[in-house]
Biopython code that builds the backbone (N, CA, C, O; Angstrom):
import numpy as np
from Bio.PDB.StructureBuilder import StructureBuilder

atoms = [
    (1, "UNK", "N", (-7.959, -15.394, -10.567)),
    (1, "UNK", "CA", (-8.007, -14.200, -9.747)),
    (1, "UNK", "C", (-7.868, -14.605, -8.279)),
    (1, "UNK", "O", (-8.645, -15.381, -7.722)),
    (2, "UNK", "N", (-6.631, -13.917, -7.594)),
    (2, "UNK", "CA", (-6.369, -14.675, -6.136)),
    (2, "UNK", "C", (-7.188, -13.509, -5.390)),
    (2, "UNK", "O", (-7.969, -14.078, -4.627)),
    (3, "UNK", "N", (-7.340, -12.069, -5.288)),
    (3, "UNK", "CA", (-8.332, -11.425, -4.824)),
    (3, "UNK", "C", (-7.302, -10.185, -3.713)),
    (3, "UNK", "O", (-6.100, -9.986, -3.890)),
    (4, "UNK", "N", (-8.013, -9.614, -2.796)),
    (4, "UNK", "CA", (-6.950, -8.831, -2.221)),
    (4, "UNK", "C", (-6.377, -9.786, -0.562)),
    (4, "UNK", "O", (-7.103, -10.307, 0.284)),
    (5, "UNK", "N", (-5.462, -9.741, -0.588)),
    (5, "UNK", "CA", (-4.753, -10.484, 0.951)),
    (5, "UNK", "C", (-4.340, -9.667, 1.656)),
    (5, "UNK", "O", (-3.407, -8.908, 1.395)),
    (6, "UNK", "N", (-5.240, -9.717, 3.065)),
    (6, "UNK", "CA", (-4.169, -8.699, 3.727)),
    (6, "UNK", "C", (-3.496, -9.652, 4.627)),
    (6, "UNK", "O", (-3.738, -10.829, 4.891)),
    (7, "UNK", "N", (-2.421, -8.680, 5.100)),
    (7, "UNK", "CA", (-0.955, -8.923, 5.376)),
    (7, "UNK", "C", (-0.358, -8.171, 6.447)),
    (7, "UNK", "O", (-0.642, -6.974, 6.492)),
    (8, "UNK", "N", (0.245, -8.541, 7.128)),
    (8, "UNK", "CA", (0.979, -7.839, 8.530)),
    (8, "UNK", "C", (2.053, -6.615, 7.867)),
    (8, "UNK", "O", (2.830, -6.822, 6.935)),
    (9, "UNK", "N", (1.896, -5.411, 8.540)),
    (9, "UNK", "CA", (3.096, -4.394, 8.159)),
    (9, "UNK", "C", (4.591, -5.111, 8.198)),
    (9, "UNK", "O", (5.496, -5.041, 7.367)),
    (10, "UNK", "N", (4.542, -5.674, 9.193)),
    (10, "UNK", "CA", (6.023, -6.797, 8.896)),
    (10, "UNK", "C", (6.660, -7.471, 8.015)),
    (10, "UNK", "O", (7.865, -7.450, 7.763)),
    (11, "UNK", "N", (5.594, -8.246, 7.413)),
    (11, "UNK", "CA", (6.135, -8.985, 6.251)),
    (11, "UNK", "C", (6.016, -8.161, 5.161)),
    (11, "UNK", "O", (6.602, -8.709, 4.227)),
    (12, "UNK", "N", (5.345, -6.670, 4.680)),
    (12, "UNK", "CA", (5.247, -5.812, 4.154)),
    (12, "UNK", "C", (6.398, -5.419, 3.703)),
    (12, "UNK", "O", (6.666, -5.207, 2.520)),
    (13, "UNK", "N", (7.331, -5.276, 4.905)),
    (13, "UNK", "CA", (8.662, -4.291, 5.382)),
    (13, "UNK", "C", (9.619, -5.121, 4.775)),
    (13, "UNK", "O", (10.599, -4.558, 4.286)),
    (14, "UNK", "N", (9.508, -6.763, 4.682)),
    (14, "UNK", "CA", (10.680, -7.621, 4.567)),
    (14, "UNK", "C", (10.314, -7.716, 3.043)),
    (14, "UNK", "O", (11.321, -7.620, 2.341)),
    (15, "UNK", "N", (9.154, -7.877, 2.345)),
    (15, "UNK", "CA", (9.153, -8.122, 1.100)),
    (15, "UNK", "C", (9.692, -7.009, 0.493)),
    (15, "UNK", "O", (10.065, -7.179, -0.668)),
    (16, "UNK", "N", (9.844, -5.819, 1.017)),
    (16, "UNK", "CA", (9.890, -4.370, 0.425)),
    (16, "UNK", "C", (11.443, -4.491, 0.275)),
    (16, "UNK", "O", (12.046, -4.306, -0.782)),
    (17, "UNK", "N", (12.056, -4.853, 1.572)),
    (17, "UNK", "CA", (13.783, -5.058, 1.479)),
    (17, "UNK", "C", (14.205, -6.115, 0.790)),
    (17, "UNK", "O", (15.386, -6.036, 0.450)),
    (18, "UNK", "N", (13.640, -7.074, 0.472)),
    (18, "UNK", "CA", (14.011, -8.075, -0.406)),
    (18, "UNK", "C", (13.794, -7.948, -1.902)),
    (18, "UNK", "O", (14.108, -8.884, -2.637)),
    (19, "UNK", "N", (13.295, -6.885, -2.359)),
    (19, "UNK", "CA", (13.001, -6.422, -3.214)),
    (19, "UNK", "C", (11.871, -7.165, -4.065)),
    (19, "UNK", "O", (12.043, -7.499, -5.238)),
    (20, "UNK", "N", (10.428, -7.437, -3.176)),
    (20, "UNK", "CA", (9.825, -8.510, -3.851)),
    (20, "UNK", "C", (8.249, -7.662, -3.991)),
    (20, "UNK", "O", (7.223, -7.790, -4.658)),
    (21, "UNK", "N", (8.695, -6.886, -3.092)),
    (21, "UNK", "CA", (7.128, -5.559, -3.515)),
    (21, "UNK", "C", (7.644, -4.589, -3.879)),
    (21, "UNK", "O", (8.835, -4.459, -4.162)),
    (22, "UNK", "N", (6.282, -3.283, -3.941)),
    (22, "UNK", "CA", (6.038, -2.162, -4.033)),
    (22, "UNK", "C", (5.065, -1.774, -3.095)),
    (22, "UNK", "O", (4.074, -2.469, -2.873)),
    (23, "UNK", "N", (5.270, -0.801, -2.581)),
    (23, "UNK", "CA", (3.775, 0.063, -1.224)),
    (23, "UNK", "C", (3.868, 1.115, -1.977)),
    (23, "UNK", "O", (4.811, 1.737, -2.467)),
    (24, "UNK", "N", (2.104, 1.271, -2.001)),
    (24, "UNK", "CA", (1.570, 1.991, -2.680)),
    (24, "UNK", "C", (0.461, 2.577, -1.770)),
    (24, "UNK", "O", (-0.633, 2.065, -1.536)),
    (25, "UNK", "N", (1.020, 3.912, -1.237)),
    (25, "UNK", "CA", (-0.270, 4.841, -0.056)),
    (25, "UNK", "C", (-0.841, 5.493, -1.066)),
    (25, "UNK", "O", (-0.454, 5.938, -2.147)),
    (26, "UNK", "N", (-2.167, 5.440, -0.294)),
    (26, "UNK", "CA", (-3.335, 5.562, -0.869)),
    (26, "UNK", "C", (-3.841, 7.523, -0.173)),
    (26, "UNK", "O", (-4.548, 8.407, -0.654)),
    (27, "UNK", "N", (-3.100, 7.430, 0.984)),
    (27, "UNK", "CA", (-3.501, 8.523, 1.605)),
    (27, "UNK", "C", (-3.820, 9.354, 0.954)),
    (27, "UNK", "O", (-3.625, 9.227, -0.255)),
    (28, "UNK", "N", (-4.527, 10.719, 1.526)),
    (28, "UNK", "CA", (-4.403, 12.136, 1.124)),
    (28, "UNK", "C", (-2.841, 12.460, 1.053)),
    (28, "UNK", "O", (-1.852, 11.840, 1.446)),
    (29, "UNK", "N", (-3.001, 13.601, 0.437)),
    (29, "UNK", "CA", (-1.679, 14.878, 0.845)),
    (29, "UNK", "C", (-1.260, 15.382, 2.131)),
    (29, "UNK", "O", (-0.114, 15.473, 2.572)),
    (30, "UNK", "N", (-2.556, 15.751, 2.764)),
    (30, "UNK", "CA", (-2.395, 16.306, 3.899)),
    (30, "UNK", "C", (-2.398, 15.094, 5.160)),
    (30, "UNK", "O", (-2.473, 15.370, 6.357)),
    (31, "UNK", "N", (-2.306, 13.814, 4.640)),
    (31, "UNK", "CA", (-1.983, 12.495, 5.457)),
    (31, "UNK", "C", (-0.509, 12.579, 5.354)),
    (31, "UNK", "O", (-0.117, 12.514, 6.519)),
    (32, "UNK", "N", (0.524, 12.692, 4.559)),
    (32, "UNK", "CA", (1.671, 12.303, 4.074)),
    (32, "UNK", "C", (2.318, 13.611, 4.744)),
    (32, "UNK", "O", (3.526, 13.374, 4.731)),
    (33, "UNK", "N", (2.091, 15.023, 5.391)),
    (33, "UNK", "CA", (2.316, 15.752, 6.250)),
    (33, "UNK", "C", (2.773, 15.305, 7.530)),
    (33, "UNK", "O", (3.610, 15.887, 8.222)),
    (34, "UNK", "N", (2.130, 14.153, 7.830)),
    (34, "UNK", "CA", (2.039, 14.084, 9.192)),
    (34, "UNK", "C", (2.889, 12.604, 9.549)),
    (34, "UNK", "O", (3.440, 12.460, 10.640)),
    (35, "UNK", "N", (2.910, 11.747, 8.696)),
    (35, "UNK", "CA", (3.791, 10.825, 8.678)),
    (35, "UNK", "C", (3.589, 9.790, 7.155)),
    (35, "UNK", "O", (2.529, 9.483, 6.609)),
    (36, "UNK", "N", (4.962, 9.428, 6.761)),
    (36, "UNK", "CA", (5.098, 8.389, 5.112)),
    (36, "UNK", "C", (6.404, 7.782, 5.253)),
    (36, "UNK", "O", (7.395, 8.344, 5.719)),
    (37, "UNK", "N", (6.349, 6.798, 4.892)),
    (37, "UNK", "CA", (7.051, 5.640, 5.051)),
    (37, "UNK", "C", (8.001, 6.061, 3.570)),
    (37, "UNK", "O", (7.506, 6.524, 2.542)),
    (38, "UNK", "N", (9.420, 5.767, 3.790)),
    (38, "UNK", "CA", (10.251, 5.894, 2.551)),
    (38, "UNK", "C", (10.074, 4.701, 1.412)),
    (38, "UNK", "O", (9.979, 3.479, 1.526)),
    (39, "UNK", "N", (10.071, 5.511, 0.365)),
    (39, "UNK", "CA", (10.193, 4.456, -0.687)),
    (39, "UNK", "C", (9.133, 4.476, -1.497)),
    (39, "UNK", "O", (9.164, 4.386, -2.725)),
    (40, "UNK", "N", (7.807, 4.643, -0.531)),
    (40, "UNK", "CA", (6.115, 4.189, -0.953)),
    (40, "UNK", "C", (5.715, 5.165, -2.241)),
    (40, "UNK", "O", (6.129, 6.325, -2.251)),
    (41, "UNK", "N", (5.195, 4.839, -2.927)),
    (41, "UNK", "CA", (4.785, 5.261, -4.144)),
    (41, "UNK", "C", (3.076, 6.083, -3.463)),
    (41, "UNK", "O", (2.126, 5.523, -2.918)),
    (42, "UNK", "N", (3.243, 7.265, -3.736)),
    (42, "UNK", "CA", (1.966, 8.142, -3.308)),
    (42, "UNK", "C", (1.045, 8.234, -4.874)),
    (42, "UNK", "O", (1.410, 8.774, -5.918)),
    (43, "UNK", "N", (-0.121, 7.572, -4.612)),
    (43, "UNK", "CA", (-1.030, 7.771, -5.130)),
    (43, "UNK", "C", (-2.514, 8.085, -4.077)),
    (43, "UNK", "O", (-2.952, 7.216, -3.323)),
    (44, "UNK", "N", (-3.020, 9.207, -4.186)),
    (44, "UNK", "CA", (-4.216, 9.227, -3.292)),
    (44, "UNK", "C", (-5.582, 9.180, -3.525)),
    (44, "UNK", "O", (-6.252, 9.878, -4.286)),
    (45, "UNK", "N", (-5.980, 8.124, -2.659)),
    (45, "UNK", "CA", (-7.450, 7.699, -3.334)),
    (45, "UNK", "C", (-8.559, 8.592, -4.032)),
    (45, "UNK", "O", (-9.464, 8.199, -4.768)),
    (46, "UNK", "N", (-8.186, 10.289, -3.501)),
    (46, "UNK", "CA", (-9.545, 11.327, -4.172)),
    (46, "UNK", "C", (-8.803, 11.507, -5.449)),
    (46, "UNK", "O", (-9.635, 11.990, -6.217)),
    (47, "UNK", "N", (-7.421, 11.339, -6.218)),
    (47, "UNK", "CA", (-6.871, 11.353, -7.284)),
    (47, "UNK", "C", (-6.841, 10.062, -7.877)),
    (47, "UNK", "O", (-6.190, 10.103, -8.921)),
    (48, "UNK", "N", (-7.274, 8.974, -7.631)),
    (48, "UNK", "CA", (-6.398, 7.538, -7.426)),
    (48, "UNK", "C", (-6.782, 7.129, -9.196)),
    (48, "UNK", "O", (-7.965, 7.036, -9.526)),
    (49, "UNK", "N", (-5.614, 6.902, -10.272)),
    (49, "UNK", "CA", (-6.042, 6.694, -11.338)),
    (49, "UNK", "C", (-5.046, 5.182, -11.770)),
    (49, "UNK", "O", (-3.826, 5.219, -11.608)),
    (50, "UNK", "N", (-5.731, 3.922, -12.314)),
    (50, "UNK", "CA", (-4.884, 3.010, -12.458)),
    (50, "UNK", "C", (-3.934, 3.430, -13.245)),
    (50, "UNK", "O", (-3.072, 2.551, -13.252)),
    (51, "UNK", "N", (-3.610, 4.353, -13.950)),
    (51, "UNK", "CA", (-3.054, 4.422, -15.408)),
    (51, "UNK", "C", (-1.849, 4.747, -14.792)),
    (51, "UNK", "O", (-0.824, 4.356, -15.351)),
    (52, "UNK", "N", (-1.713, 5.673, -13.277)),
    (52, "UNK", "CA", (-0.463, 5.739, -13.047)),
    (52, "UNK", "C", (0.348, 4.302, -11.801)),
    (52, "UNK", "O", (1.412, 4.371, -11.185)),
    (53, "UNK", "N", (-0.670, 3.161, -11.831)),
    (53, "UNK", "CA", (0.533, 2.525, -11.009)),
    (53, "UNK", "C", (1.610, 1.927, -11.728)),
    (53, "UNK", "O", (1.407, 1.383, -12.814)),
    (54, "UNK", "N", (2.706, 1.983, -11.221)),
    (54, "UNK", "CA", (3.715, 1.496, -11.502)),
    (54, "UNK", "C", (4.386, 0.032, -11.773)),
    (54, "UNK", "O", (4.480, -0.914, -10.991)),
    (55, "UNK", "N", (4.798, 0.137, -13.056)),
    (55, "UNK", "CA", (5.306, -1.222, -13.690)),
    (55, "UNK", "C", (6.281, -2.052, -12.182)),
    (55, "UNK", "O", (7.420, -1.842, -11.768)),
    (56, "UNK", "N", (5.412, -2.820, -11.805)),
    (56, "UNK", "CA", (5.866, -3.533, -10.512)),
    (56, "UNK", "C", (7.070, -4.829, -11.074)),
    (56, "UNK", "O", (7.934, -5.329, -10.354)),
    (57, "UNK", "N", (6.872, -5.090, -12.220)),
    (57, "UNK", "CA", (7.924, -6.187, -12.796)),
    (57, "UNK", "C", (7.561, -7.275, -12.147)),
    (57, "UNK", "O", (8.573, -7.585, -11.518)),
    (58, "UNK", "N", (6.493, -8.270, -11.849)),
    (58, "UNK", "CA", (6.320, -9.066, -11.266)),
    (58, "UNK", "C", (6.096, -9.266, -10.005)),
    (58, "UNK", "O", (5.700, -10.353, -9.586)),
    (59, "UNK", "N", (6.454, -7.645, -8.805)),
    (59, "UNK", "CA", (6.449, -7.763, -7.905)),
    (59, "UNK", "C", (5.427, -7.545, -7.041)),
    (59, "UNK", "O", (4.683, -6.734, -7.591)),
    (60, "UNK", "N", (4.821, -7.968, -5.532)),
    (60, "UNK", "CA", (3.705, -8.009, -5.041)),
    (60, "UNK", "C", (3.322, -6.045, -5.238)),
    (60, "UNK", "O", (4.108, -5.166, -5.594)),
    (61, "UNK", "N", (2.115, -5.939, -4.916)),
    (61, "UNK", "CA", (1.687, -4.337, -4.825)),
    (61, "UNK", "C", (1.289, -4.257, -3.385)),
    (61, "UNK", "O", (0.196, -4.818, -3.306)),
    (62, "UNK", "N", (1.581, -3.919, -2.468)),
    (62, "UNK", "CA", (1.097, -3.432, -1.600)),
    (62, "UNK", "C", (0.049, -2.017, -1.414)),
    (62, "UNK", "O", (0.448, -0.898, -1.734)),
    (63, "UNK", "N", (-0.991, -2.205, -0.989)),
    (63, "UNK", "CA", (-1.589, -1.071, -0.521)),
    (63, "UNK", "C", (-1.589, -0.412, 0.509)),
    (63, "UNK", "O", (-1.840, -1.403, 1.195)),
    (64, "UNK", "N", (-1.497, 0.864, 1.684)),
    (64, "UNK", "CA", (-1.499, 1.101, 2.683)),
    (64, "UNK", "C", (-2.494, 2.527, 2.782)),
    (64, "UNK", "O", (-2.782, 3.207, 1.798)),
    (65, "UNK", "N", (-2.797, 2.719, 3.727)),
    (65, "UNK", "CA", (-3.490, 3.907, 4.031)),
    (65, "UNK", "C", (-3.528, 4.093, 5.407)),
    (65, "UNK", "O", (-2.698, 3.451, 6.051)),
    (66, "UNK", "N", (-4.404, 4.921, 6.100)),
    (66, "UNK", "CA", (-4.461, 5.223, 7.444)),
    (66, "UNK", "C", (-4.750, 3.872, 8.380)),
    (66, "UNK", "O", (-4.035, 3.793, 9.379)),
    (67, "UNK", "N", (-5.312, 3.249, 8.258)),
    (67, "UNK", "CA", (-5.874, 2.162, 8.964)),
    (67, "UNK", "C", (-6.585, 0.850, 8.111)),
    (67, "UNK", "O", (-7.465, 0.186, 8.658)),
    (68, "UNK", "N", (-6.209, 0.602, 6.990)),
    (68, "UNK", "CA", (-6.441, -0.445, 5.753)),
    (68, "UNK", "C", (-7.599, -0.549, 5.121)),
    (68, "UNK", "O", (-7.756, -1.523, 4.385)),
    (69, "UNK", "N", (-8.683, 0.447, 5.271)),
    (69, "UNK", "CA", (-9.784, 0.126, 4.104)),
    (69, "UNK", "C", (-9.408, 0.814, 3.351)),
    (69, "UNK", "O", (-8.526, 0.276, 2.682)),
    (70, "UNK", "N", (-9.669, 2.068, 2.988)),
    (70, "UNK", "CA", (-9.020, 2.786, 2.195)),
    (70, "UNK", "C", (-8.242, 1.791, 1.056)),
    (70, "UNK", "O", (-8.449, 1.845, -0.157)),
    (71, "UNK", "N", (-7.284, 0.857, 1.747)),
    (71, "UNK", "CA", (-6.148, 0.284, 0.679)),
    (71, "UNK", "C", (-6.855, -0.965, 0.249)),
    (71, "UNK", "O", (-6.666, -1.583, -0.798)),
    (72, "UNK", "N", (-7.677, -1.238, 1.191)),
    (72, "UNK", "CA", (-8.898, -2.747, 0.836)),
    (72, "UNK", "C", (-9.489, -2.133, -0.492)),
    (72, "UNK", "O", (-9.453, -2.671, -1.598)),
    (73, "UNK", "N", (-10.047, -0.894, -0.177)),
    (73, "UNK", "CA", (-11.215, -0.501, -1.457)),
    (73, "UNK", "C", (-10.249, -0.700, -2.550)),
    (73, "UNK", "O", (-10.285, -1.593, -3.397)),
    (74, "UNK", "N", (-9.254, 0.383, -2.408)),
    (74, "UNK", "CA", (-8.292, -0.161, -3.892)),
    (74, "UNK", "C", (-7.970, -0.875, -4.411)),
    (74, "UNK", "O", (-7.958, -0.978, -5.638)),
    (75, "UNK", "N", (-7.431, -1.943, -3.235)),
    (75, "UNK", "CA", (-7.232, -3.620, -3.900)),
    (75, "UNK", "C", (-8.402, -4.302, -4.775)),
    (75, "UNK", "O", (-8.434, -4.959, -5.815)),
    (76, "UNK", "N", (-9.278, -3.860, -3.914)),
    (76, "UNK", "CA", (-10.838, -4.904, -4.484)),
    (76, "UNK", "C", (-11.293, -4.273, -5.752)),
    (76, "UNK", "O", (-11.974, -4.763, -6.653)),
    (77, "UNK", "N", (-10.794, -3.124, -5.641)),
    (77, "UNK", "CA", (-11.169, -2.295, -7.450)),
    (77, "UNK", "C", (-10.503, -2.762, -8.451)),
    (77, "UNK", "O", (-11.120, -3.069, -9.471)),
    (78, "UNK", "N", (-9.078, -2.920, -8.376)),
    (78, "UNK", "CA", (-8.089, -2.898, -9.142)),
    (78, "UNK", "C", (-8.307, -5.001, -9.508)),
    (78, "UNK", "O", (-8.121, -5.642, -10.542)),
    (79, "UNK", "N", (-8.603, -5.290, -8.592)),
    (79, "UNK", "CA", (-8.611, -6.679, -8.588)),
    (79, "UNK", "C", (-10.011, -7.174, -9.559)),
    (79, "UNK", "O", (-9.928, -7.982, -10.483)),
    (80, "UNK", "N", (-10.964, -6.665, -9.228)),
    (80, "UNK", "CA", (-12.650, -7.089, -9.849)),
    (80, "UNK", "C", (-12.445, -6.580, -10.418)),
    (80, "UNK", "O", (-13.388, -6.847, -11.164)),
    (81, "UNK", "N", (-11.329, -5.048, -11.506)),
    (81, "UNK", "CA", (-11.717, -5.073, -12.769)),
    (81, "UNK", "C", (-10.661, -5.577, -13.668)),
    (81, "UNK", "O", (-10.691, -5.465, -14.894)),
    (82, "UNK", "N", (-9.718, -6.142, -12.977)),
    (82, "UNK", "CA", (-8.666, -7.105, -13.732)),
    (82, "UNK", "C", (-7.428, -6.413, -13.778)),
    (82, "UNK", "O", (-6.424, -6.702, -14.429)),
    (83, "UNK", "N", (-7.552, -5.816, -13.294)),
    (83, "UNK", "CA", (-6.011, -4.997, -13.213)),
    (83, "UNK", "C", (-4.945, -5.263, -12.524)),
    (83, "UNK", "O", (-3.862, -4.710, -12.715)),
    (84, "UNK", "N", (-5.162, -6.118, -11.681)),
    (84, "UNK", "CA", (-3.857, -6.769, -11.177)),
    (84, "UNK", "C", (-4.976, -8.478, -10.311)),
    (84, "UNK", "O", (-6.165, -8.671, -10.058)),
    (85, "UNK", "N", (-3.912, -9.155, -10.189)),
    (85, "UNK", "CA", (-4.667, -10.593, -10.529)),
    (85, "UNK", "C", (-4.512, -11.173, -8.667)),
    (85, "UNK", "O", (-5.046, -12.141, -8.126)),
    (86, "UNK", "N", (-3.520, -10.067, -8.054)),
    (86, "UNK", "CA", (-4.241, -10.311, -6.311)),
    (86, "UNK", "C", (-3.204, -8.873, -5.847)),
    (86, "UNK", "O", (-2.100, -8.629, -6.334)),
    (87, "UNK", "N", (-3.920, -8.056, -4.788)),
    (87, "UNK", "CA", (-2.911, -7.188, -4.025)),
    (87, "UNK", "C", (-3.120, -7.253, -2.654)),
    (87, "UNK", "O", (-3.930, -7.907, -1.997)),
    (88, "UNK", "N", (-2.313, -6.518, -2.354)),
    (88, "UNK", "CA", (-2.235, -6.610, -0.755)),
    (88, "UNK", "C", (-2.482, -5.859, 0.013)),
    (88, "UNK", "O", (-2.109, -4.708, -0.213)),
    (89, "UNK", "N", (-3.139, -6.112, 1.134)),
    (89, "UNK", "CA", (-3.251, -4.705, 1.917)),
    (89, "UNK", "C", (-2.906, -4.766, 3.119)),
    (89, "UNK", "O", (-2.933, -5.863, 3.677)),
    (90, "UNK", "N", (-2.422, -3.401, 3.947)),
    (90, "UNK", "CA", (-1.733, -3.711, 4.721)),
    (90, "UNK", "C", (-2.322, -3.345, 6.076)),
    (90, "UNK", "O", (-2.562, -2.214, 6.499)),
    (91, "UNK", "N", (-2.496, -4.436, 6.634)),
    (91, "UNK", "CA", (-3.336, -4.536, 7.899)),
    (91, "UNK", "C", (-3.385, -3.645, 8.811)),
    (91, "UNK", "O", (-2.272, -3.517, 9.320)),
    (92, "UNK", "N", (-4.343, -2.800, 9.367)),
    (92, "UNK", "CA", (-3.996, -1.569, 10.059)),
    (92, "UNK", "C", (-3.292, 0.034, 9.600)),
    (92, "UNK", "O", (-3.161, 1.123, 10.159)),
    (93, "UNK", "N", (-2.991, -0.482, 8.422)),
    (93, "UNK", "CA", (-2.463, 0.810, 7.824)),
    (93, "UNK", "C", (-1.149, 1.134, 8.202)),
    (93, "UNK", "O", (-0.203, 0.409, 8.509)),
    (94, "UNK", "N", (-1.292, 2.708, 8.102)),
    (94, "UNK", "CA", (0.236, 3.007, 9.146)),
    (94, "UNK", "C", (0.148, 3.331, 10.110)),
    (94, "UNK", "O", (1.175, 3.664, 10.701)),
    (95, "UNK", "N", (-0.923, 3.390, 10.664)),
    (95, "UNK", "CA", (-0.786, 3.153, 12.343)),
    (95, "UNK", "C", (-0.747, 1.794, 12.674)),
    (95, "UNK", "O", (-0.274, 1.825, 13.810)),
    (96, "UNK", "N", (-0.928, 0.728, 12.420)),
    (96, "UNK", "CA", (-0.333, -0.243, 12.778)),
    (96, "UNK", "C", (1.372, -0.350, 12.066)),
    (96, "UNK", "O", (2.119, -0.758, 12.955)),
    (97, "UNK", "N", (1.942, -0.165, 11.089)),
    (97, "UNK", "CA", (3.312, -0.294, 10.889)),
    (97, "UNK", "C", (3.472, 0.411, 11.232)),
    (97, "UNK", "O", (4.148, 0.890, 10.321)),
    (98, "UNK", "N", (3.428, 1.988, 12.811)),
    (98, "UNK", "CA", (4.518, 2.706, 13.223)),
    (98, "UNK", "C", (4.290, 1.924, 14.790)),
    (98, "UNK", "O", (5.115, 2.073, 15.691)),
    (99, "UNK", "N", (3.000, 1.050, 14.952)),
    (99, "UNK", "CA", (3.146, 0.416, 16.478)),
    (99, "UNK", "C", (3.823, -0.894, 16.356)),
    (99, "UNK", "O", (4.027, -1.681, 17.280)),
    (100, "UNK", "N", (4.219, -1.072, 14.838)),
    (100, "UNK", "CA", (5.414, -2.357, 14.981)),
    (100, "UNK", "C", (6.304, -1.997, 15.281)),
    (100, "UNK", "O", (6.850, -2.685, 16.142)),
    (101, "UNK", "N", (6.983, -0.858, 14.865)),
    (101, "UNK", "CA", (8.205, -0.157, 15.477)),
    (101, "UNK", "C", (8.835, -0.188, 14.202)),
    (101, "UNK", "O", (10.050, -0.382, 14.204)),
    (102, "UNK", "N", (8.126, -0.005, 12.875)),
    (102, "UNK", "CA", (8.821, 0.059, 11.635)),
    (102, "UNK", "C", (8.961, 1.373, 10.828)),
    (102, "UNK", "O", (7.928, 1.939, 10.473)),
    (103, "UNK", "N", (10.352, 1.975, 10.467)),
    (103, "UNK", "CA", (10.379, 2.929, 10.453)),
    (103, "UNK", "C", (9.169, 3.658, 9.049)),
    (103, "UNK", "O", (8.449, 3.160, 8.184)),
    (104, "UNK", "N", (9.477, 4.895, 9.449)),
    (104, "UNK", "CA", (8.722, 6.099, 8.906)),
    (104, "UNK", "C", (8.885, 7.273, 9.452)),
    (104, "UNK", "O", (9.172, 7.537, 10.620)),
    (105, "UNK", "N", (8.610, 8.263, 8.195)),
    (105, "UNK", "CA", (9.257, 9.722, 8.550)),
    (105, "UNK", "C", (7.871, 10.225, 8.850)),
    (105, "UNK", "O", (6.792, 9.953, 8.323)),
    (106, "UNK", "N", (8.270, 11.238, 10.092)),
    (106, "UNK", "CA", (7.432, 12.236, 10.315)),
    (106, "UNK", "C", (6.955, 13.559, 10.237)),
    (106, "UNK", "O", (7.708, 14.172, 10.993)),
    (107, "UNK", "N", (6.164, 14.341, 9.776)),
    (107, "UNK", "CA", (6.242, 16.169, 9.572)),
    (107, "UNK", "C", (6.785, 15.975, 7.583)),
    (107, "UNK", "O", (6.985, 16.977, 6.897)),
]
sb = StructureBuilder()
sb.init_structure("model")
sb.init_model(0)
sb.init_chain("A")
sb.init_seg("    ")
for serial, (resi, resn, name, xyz) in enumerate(atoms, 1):
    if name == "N":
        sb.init_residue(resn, " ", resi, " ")
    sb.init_atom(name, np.array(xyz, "f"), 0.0, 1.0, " ", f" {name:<3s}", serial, name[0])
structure = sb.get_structure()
């Protein structure tokens, strides 16, 4: 068990284009109103059920949320009950990946 790692929105962005992750927001609904990153798989933590994450094929899982606990708690759940063997979370959330200057849609 490697545990949860967090990780810069940057290298987030490059594993995502290299096709070596998945981001997985954790947000609310009414978070994903206001700004969501393309691609990211919406699961939200007051719904959050393992049964629906997605067959990653080997690839890292990223977590994200507003500012990274949120995606910490998930990692550390999913991780201590064996459900995935390390994930990632993404440092600052998405307010830190929109002050990298990495895209995301807004409204």
């Amino acid at each position: 068990m490697n545990g949860v790692i967090d990780c810069q929105p940057a290298d987030v962005k490059t594993w995502i284009d290299d096709g070596a992750a998945v981001l997985i927001d954790v947000r609310e609904d009414q978070e994903l109103l206001q700004a969501k990153i393309p691609g990211a798989i919406h699961l939200p933590l007051s719904r959050f059920d393992p049964n629906n994450l997605p067959d990653t094929g080997g690839k890292r899982v990223a977590f994200l949320c507003a500012h990274g606990i949120r995606s910490q708690q998930v990692g550390q759940y999913l991780v201590a009950n064996g459900l995935l063997d390390e994930a990632y979370n993404v440092t600052g959330g998405i307010v830190a990946w929109a002050q990298a200057g990495l895209p995301y849609e807004q409204g």
